[in-house]
N, C-alpha and C positions, 0 to 999 in steps of 0.2 A: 066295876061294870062300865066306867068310864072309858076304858081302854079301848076297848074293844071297837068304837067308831071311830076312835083318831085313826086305828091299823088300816081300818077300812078305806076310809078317804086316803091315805099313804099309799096305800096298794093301786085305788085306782089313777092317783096321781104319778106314779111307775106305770102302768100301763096306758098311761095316755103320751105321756112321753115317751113310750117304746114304739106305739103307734106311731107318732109325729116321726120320729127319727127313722122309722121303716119305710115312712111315705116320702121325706125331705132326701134322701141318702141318695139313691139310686139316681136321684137328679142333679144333685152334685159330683158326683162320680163323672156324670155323663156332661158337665158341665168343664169341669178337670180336662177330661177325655180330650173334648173338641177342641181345647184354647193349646193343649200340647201340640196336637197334629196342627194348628192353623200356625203357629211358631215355627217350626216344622218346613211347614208348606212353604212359608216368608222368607226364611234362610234359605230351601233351597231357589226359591223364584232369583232370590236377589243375588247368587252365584252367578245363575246363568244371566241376568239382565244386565248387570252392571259390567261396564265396558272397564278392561284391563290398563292401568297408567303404565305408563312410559315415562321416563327419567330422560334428562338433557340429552345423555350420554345414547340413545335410541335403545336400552336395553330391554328386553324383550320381558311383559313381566309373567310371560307363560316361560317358565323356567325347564329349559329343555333336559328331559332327561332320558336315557336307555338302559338297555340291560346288558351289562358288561357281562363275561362269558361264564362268571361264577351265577349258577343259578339263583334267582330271587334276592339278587342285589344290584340298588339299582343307583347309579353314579348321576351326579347331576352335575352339569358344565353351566354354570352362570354368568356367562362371555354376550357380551355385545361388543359395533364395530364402534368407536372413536365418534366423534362427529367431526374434530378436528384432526388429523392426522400431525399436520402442521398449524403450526398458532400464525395467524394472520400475517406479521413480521415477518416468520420463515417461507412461507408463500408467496409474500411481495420480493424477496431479495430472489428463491426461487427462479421466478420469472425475470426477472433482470439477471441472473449469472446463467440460465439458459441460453439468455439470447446472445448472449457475449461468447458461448463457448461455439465451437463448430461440431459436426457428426462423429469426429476421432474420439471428443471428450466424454464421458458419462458421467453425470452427479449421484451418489450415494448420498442418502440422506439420514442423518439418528445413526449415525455409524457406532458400533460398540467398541470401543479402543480395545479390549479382547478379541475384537475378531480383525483389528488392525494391526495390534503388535503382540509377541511370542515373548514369554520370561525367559531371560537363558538361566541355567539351573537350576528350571522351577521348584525342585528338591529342596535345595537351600534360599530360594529366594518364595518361597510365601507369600510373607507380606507381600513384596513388592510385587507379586501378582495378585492377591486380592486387591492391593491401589485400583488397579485399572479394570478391575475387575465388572463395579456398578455403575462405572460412568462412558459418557457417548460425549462424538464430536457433531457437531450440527451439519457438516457438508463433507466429501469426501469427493475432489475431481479423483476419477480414473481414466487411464485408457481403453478406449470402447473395444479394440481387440483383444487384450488381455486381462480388462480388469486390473491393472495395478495401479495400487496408489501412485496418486501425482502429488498430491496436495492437499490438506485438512483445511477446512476453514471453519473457525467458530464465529458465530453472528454475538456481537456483544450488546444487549439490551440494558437496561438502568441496572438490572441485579447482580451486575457485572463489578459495579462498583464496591458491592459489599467486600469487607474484609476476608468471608470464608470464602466467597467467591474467586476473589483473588490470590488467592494460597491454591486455591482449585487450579487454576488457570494456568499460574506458573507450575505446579505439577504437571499436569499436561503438559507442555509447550517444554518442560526439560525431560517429559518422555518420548516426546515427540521427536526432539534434537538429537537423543541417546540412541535414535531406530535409525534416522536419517531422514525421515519425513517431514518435510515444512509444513508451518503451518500460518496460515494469513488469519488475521482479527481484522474482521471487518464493524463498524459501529453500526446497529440497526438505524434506521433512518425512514422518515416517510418516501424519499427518495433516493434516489442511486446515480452516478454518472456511471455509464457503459464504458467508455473510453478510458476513464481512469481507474474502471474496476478492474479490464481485461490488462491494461498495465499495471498495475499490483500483482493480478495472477501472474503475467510471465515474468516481472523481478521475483516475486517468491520461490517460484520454481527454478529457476536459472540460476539463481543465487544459494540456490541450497546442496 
């Protein structure tokens, strides 16, 4: 007969806590609810608030993209301009082989030896078109009517001194020989003489 009042007190102690948890529930729920959407709300506020970085290079960091003519694919171009075109060095010599040259001459600049010299039987010579394939000369006088090469110059800065450098260089300089086109090594320098630049260019050219 004992039994019978523990069942009772168990029963109502389930029903007190079905209570509690029908009254506590709906408030948690709704507690859940509101801290999702305010998360939510945060990410997207701080999309739109927070200003876009830029990298040295000025690239763009809204990454431009369109829709190329296949429907619902969409190409993205990740390009920004340089800041430097020329590195400081090339700039300064720049402006002093400018001023030395007259209106006849034109400077090419980053010239690609591929689009200065032609492989002859590029069938069997390959390699020795890929050689020249990923490398550039730093200056290129042309004649301002025709555009033809006159003259290569490469500006030589400390890295000139390395050993792969220098294996580079002479490559060059006996592709250079092989076409017919001279070319001048001039040393980078804080400074330049004009007079004795513009006589190196016509010994180089004259002489070749």
């Amino acid at each position: 007969m004992s039994i019978h009042p523990i069942m009772s007190q168990g029963v109502r102690g389930i029903e007190e806590a079905t209570k509690q948890i029908h009254t506590w529930l709906p408030l948690l729920i709704g507690v859940v609810f509101f801290v999702f959407v305010l998360v939510v709300a945060l990410k997207i506020a701080f999309r739109f608030l927070m200003p876009a970085k830029k990298s040295s290079q000025n690239e763009s960091a809204e990454t431009m993209t369109v829709q190329s003519l296949k429907p619902g694919k969409v190409v993205a171009y990740p390009y920004g301009i340089r800041d430097e075109f020329l590195t400081p060095a090339e700039l300064s010599f720049h402006h002093v082989l400018r001023s030395v040259l007259s209106s006849d001459a034109t400077i090419a600049m980053k010239v690609r030896l591929s689009d200065l010299l032609f492989t002859r039987q590029p069938n069997s010579n390959q390699g020795a078109m890929n050689r020249i394939h990923m490398k550039h000369v730093d200056f290129v006088i042309c004649e301002t009517a025709t555009m033809k090469p006159r003259l290569a110059i490469e500006l030589d800065d400390a890295t000139h001194g390395r050993s792969d450098r220098k294996e580079r260089d002479e490559f060059v300089d006996e592709a250079f020989k092989a076409a017919g086109l001279p070319v001048l090594h001039v040393k980078a320098a804080h400074g330049y003489n004009p007079p004795q630049l513009f006589a190196d260019i016509q010994k180089a050219i004259t002489s070749a």
